[in-house]
C-alpha positions as CSV (number, residue, x, y, z in Angstrom):
1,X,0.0,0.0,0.0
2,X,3.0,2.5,0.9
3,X,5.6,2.4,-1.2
4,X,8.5,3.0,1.6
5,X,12.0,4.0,-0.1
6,X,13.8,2.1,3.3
7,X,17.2,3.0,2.0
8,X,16.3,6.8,1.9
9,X,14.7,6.6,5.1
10,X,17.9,5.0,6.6
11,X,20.1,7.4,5.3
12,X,18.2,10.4,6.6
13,X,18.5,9.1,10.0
14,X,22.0,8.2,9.6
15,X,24.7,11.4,10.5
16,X,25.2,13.4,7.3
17,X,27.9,16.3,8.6
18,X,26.2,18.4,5.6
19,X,22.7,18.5,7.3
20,X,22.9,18.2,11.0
21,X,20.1,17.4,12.7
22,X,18.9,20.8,14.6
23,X,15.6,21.9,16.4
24,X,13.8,23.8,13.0
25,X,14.3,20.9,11.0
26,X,11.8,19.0,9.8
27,X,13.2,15.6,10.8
28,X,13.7,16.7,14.7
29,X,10.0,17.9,14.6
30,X,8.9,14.3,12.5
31,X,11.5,12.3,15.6
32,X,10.0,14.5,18.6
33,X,6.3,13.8,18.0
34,X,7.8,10.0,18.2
35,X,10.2,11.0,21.2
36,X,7.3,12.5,22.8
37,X,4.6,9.9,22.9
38,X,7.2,7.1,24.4
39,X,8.4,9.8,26.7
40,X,4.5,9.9,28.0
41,X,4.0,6.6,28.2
42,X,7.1,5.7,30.4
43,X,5.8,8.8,32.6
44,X,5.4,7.3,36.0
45,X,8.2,4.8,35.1
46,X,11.1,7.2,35.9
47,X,14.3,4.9,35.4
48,X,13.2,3.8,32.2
49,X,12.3,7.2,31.0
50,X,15.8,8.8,32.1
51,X,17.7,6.2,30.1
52,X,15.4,6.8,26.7
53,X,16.0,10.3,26.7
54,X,19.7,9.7,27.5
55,X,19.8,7.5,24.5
56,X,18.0,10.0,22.4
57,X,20.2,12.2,23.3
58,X,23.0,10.8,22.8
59,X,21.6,10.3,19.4
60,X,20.9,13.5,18.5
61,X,24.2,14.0,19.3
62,X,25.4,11.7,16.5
63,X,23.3,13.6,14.1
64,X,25.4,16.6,15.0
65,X,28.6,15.2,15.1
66,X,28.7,11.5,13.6
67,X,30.8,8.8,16.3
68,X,32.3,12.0,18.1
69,X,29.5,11.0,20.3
70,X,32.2,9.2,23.0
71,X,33.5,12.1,23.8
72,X,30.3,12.6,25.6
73,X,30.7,9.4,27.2
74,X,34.2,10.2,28.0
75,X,33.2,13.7,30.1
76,X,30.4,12.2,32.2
77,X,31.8,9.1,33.2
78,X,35.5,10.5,34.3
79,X,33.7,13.6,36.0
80,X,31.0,11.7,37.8
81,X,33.8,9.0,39.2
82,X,36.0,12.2,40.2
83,X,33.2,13.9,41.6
84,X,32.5,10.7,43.9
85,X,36.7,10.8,44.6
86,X,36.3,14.0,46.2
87,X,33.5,13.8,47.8
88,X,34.4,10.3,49.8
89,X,37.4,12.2,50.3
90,X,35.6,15.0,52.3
91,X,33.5,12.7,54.1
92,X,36.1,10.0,55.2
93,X,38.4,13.6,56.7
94,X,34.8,14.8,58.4
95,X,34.6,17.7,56.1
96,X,30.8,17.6,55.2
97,X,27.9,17.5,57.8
98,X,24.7,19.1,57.3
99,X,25.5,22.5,59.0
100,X,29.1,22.7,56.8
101,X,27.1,21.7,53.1
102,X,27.3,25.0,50.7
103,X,29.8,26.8,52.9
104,X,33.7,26.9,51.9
105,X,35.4,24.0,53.1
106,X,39.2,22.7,53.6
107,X,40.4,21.9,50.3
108,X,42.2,19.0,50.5
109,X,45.5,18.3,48.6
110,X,44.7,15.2,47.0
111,X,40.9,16.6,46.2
112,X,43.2,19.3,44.0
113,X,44.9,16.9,42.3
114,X,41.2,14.8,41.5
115,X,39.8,18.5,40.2
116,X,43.2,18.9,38.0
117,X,42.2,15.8,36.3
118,X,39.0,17.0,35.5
119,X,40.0,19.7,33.9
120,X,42.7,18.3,32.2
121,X,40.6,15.6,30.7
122,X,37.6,18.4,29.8
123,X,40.1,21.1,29.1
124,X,42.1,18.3,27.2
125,X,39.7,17.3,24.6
126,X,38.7,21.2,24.4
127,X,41.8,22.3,23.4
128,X,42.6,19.2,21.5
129,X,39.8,19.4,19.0
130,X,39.1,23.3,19.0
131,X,42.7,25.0,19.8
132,X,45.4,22.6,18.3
133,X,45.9,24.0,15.3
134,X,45.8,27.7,17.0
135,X,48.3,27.1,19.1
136,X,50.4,25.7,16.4
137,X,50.5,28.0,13.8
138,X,50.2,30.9,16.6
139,X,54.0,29.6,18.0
140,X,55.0,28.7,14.6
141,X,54.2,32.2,14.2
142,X,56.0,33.8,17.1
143,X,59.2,30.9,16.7
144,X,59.6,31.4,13.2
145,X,58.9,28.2,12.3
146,X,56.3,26.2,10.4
147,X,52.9,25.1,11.7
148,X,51.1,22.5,9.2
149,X,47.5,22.8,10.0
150,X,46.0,19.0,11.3
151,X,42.6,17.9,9.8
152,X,40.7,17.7,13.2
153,X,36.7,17.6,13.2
154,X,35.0,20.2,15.8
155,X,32.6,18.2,17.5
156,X,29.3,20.8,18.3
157,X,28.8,21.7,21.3
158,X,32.2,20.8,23.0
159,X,32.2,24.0,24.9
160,X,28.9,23.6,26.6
161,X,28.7,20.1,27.8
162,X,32.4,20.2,29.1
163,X,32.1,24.0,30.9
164,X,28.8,22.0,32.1
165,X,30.2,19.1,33.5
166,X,33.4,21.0,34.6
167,X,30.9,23.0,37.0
168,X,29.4,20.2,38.6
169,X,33.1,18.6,39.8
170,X,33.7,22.3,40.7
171,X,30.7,22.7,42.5
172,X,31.7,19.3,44.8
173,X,35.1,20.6,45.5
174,X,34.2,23.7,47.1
175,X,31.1,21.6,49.4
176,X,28.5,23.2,47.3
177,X,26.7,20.0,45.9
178,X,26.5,16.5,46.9
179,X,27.3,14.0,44.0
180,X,24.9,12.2,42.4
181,X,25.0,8.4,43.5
182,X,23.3,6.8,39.6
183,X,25.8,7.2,36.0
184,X,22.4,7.3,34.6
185,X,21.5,10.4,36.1
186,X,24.5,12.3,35.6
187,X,24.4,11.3,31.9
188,X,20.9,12.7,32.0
189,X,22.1,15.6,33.4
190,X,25.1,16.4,30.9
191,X,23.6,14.7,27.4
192,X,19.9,15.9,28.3
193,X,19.1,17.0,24.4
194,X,17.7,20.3,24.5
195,X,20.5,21.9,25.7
196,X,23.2,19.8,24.9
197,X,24.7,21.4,21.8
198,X,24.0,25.2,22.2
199,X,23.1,25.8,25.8
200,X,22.2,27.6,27.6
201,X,25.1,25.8,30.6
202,X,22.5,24.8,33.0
203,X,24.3,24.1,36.2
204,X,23.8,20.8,38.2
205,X,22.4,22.7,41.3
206,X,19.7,23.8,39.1
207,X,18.8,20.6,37.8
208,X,19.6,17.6,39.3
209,X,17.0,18.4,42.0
210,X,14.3,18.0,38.7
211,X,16.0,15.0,37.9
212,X,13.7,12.1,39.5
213,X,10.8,14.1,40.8
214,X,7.4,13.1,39.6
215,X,6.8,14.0,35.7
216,X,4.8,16.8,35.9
217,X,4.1,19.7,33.1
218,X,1.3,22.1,34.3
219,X,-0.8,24.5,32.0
220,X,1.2,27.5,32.5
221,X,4.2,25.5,31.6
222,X,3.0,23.8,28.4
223,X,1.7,27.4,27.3
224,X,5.1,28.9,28.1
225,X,7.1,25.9,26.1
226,X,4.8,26.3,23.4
227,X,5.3,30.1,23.2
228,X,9.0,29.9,23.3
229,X,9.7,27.0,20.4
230,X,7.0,29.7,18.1
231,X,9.2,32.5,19.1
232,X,12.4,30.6,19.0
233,X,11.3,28.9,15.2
234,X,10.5,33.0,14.1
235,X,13.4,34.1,15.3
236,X,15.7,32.0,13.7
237,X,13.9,30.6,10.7
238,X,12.7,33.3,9.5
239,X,14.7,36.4,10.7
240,X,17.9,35.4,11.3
241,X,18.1,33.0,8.3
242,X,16.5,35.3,5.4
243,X,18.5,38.6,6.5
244,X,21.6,36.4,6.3
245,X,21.7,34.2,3.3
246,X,19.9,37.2,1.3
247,X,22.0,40.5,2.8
248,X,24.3,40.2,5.8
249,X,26.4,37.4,4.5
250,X,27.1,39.1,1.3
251,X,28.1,42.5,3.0
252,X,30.8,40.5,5.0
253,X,31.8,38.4,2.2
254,X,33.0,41.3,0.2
255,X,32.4,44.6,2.0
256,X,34.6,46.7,-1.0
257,X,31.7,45.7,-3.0
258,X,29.0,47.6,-1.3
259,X,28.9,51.3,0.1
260,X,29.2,52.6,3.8
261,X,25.9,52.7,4.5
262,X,25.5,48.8,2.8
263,X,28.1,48.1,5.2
264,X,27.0,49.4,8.4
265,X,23.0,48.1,7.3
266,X,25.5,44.5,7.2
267,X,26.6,45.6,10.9
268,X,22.9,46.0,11.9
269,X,22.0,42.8,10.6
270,X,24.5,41.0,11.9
271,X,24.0,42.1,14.8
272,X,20.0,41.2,15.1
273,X,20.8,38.0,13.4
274,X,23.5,36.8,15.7
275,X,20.8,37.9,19.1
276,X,17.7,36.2,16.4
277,X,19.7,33.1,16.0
278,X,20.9,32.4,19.4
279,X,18.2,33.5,21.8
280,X,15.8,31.7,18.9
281,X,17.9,28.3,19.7
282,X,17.7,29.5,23.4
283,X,13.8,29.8,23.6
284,X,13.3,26.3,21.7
285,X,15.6,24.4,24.2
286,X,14.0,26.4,27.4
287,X,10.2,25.5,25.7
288,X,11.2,21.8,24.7
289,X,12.3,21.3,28.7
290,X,9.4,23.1,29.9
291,X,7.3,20.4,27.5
292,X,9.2,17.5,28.9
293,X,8.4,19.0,32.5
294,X,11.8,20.7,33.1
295,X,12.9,24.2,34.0
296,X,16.2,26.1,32.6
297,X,17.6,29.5,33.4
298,X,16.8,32.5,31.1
299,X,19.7,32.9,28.7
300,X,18.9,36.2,27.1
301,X,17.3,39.3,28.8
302,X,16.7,42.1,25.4
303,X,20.3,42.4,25.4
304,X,20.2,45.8,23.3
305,X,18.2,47.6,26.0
306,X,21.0,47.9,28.2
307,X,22.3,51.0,29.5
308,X,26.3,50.2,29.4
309,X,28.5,47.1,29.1
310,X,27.8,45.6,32.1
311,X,23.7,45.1,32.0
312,X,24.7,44.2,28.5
313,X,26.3,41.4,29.8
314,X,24.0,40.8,32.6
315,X,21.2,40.5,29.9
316,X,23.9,38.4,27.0
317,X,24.1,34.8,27.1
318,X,23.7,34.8,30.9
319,X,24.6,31.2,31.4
320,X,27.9,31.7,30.1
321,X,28.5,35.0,31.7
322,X,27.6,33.6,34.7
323,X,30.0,30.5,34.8
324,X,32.9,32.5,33.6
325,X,31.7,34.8,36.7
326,X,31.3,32.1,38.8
327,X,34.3,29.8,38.2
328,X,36.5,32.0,36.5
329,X,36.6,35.8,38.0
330,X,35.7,35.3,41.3
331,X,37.8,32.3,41.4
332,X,40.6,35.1,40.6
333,X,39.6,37.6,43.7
334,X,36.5,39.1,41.6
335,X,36.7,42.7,43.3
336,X,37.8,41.6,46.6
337,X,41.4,42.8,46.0
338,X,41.7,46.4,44.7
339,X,40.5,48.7,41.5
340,X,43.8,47.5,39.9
341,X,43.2,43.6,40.4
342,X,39.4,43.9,39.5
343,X,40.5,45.3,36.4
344,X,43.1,42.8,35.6
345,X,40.7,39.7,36.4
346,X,37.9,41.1,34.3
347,X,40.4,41.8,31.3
348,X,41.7,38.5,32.0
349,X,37.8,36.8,31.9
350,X,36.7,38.2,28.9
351,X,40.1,37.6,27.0
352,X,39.3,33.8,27.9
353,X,35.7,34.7,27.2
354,X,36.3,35.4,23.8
355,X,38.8,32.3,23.1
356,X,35.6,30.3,24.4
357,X,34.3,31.3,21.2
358,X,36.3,30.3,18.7
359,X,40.5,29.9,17.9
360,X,41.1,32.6,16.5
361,X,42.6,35.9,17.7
362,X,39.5,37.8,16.1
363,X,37.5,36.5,19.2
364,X,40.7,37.1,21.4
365,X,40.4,40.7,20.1
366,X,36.6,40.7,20.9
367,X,36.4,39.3,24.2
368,X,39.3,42.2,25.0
369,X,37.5,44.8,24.0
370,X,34.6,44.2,25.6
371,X,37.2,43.5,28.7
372,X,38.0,47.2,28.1
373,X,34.7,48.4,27.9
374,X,33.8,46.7,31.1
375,X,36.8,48.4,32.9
376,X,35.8,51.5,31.6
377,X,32.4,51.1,32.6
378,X,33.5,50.6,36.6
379,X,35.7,53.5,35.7
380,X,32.9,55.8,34.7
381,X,29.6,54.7,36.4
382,X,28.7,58.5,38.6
383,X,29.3,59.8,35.4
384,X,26.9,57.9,33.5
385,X,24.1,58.5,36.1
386,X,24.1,62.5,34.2
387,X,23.6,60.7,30.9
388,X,19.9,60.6,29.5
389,X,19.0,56.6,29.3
390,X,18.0,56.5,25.6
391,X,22.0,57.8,24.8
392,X,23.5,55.9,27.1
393,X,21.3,52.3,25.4
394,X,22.4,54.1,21.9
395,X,26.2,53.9,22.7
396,X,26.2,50.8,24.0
397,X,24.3,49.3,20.9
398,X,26.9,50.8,18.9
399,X,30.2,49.8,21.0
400,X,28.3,45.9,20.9
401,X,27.9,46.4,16.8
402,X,31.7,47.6,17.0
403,X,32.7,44.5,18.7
404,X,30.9,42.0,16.1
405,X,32.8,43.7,13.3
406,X,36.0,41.7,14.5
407,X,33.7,38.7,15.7
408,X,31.8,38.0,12.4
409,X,34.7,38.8,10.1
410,X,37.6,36.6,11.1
411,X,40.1,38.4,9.4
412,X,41.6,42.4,10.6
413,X,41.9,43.4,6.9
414,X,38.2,42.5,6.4
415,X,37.3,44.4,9.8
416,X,39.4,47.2,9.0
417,X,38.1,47.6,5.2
418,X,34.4,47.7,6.3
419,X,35.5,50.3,9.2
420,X,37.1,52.3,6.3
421,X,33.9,52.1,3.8
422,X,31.8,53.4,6.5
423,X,34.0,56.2,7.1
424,X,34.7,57.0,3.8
425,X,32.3,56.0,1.5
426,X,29.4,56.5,3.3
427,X,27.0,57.3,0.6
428,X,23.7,57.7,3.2
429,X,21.9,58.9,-0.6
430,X,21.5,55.6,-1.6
431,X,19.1,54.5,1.3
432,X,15.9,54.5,-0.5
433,X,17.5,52.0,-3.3
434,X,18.5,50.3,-0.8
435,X,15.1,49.6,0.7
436,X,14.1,49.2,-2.5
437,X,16.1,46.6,-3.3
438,X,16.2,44.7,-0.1
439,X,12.7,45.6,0.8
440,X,11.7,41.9,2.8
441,X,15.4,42.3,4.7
442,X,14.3,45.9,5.5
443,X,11.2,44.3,6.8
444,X,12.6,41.8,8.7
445,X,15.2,44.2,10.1
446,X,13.2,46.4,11.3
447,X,10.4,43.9,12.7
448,X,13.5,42.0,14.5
449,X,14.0,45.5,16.4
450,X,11.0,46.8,16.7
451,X,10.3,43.6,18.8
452,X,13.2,43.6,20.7
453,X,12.6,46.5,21.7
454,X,8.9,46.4,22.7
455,X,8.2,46.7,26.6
456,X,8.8,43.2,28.1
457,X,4.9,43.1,29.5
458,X,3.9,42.6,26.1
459,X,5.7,39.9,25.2
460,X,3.9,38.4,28.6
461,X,0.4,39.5,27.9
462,X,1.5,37.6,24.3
463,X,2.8,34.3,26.1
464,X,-0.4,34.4,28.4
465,X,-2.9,35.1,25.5
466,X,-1.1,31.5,23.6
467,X,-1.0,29.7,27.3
468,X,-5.0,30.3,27.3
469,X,-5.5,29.0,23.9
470,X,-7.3,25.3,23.8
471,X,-4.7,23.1,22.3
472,X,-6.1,23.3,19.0
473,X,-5.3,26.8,18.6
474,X,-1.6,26.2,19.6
475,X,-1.6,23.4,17.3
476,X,-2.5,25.8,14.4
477,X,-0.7,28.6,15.2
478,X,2.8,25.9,15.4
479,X,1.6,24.9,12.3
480,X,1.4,28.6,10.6
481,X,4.8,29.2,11.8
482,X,6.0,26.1,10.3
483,X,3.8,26.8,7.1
484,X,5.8,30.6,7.2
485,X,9.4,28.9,7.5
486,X,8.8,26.5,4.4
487,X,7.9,29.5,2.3
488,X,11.0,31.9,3.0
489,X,13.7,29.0,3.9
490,X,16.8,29.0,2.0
491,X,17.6,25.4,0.0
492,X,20.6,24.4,2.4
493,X,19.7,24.2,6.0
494,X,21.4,27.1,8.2
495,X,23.6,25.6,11.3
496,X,22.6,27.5,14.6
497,X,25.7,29.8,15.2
498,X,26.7,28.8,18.0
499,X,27.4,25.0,17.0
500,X,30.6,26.2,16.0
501,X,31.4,26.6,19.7
C-alpha cells in the first residue's frame, strides 16, 4: 500500500555532517512527535524514561557530530567518578555534615589533584579538537617556524557540555553539591538534548534536584514551552536565516563591493541576526524542557536595551556569563582585591571569554575589548548617572555592533576595510534604493528591532494570550509558523551559530 524507499529513510536518519540534525528541522519535529509519545507513556516509570532520553540524546548527538559522540561518554563518566573521589574524600576527613554543606570547606590536597584531572581531561579534549591548530600556527608564528594545519573535526557543542560538567566537579570541590549516587542520572544531566549542543550551561544545582521528581508539566508550563519553540522557530527561521543568506552574508563576504551605509546596514543585521539566531535556539531548548516537565535559566534578557557594558552582559548569554563569573573571575579575587586587580581579572575573563568562542585571535580581540569596555564602565559609572537613558542604550548598541565587526569577520583586513567604507564611503543617498532593493530584509530588520525592543509586558500579555488558547489553537498557530518557514527558507539548512562553539 506505501511504497517505503527504506534505503532513503535510513540514510536520513543516519549522520550526514552536511545537514545536521537541529531543532527547525523537519526531521527533529517528524522524531520528537515519536520521542514525545514514548516519553509519555514511560511517565510514571522514571528509570526507564531517564535512560530513553539519555539514548536519544546521545543520538541527536550523533546527528550533529557522527561517532564523536564518546566524547560525551568520556566527560560524564570521568567527571561523575571524580566527583565521587572528592567527595568520599571530604567525608572519610569529616569535612561535610549538614550545618558545613554549601559553605567553603578545607580543600584537600589530594581533592586538587582529582579536580586537576577533571580539567585536564575536559580542558584536554577542548583544546585538542578546537585549539590545536591555533596554538600551532600561533608559536609557529612567534618561533619562526612552520605550523602544518591538522585535519581535526570540531565536534558541536564541545564548549557547553564540558564548561557544564566542569561546573558540577567544581561545584563538589568547594562543598556546594553533593554527588549524584546513579551514572544514569548524571548522563541525563550532561547529554539531556535540549541543551546539549548550544546551551544555555545549565548548572547541576539547578537541575539535578528535577531530575527524578514526579513528571509533571502544568498549563502555564506547556503554554510557556509552546510560546518559546514559536518564538524561537520566528526568530531563527525566519529572521535570522533570510537577512543572512539574502544581505548580511554578502556584506561581509565582500564589504569593498558595497557602500558605507551597505556596510554598516551588514553591521545591523549581523547584529540582530547573531541575538535572532541564538536567543531563537535558546527559547526552543527552554520550551522543549518546559514540555518535557523541566525548568532552565533565562539565557537572554533584550540584550540591546542595556544601558552600558555591564547590564549588557548581565542580559547576553547569561549562562555563560555567569559560569565565567562564577568559576572563572571570582575564582581570581572578583573585586575583593583592589581597582587595579578587578580590572586585571575582568580583562583576563573576557580575553578567555572570547577564546571560548572560537581559535582565532579575532575573538581574542573581541572578548578584550569588551574587557576594556567593562573596565571602563567601573571606571565611569557617577558619570553615566548624568547621561539621558535612551544615549546611554544608543552607545552601548553601537560599541556591541563595534565589537561583532571583528567577531563576524575573522580576518583584521576585512574588519578594517568595512571600518574604512563606512567612514569613507558612506553614501547615506542611496538609502531608499537600498530599501528598494532589499525591501523583505528591510522588513525583517526592522520587525527584529521593533520587537526587541517592545516593553517586556507585552511579550507576557503575548505568552499568556497563547497559554490560554485550547490546544487546538496552539496546534495551528505551530503549524502557521512552520507553514511561514517553508515558504522563506533558504535550499541548504542554516547551522545555529553557536554549533561552532
Amino acid at each position: 500500500m506505501f511504497d517505503i524507499d527504506w534505503q532513503r529513510f535510513g540514510d536520513i536518519l543516519q549522520y550526514d555532517a552536511k545537514s545536521p540534525m537541529i531543532f527547525s528541522s523537519g526531521l527533529f519535529l517528524f522524531l520528537f512527535l515519536g520521542f514525545s509519545l514514548v516519553y509519555w507513556l514511560l511517565g510514571k516509570k522514571t528509570t526507564l524514561r531517564l535512560m530513553f532520553v539519555t539514548a536519544f540524546s546521545y543520538y541527536f548527538y550523533y546527528k550533529s557530530s557522527g561517532f564523536y559522540f564518546f566524547l560525551l561518554a568520556v566527560v560524564t563518566v570521568s567527571d561523575f567518578f571524580i566527583a565521587h573521589l572528592i567527595h568520599r574524600n571530604n567525608e572519610r576527613h569529616g569535612l561535610l555534615n549538614e550545618t558545613t554543606e554549601g559553605k567553603p570547606i578545607r580543600k584537600l590536597p589530594a581533592n586538587r589533584l582529582l579536580l586537576i584531572l577533571s580539567l585536564v581531561i575536559d580542558l584536554g579534549l577542548l583544546f585538542y579538537f578546537k585549539y590545536t591548530n591555533f596554538f600551532g600556527e600561533l608559536w609557529a608564528s612567534i618561533s619562526g617556524g612552520t605550523f602544518t594545519a591538522l585535519d581535526i573535526f570540531l565536534p558541536v557543542g564541545i564548549s557547553f557540555f564540558t564548561f557544564q560538567s566542569l561546573s558540577y566537579t567544581i561545584d563538589i570541590f568547594r562543598g556546594q553539591l553533593r554527588p549524584l549516587n546513579n551514572l544514569l542520572d548524571y548522563a541525563f544531566y550532561v547529554s539531556f538534548f535540549p541543551q546539549l549542543v548550544a546551551g544555555p550551561i545549565v548548572r547541576a544545582r539547578d537541575f539535578i534536584p528535577q531530575i527524578r521528581r514526579p513528571l509533571v508539566v502544568t498549563e502555564e508550563m506547556f503554554g510557556r514551552g509552546v510560546f518559546l519553540i514559536i518564538a524561537g522557530l520566528f526568530k531563527k527561521a525566519i529572521i535570522s536565516d533570510y537577512i543572512s543568506v539574502n544581505f548580511v552574508e554578502r556584506v561581509f563576504d565582500q564589504p569593498d563591493l558595497y557602500s558605507g551605509l551597505e556596510n554598516l546596514l551588514g553591521i545591523y543585521g549581523y547584529t540582530l541576526q547573531i541575538y535572532c539566531d541564538f536567543s531563537g535556539y535558546s527559547d526552543m531548548a527552554i520550551g522543549l524542557a518546559l514540555l518535557l516537565g523541566f525548568q532552565f535559566p533565562k539565557n537572554f534578557d533584550s540584550p540591546y536595551k542595556s544601558k552600558n557594558i555591564t547590564e549588557y552582559w548581565r542580559r547576553w548569554h547569561i549562562s555563560l556569563s555567569n559560569w565565567l563569573k562564577d568559576y572563572i573571575y571570582i575564582s581570581m579575587g572578583g573585586n575583593r582585591k583592589g581597582k587595579l586587580r578587578q580590572y586585571i581579572n575582568l580583562l583576563v575573563t573576557m580575553l578567555l571569554g572570547g577564546l571560548w568562542h572560537g581559535a582565532s585571535l579575532s575573538f581574542v580581540i573581541w572578548g578584550g575589548f569588551h574587557g576594556v569596555l567593562l573596565c571602563i564602565d567601573k571606571m565611569t559609572k557617577n558619570i553615566q548617572e548624568h547621561i539621558p537613558s535612551f544615549v546611554r542604550v544608543l552607545i552601548t548598541f553601537h560599541l556591541v555592533c563595534l565589537g561583532f565587526i571583528f567577531f563576524r569577520c575573522q580576518s583584521f583586513d576585512k574588519s578594517f576595510l568595512m571600518l574604512d567604507q563606512i567612514f569613507t564611503h558612506f553614501e547615506p543617498q542611496i538609502f531608499l534604493q537600498w530599501v528598494e532593493s532589499y525591501s523583505i530584509v528591510a522588513l525583517f530588520m526592522l520587525l527584529g528591532y521593533v520587537l526587541h525592543f517592545l516593553p517586556s509586558n507585552i511579550s507576557e500579555r503575548t505568552q499568556q494570550s497563547i497559554t490560554a488558547m485550547p490546544l487546538v489553537g496552539k496546534a495551528l498557530l505551530i503549524v502557521l509558523i512552520a507553514f511561514i518557514v517553508i515558504q522563506i527558507k533558504s535550499a541548504e539548512v542554516q547551522p545555529f551559530i553557536y554549533f561552532q562553539f
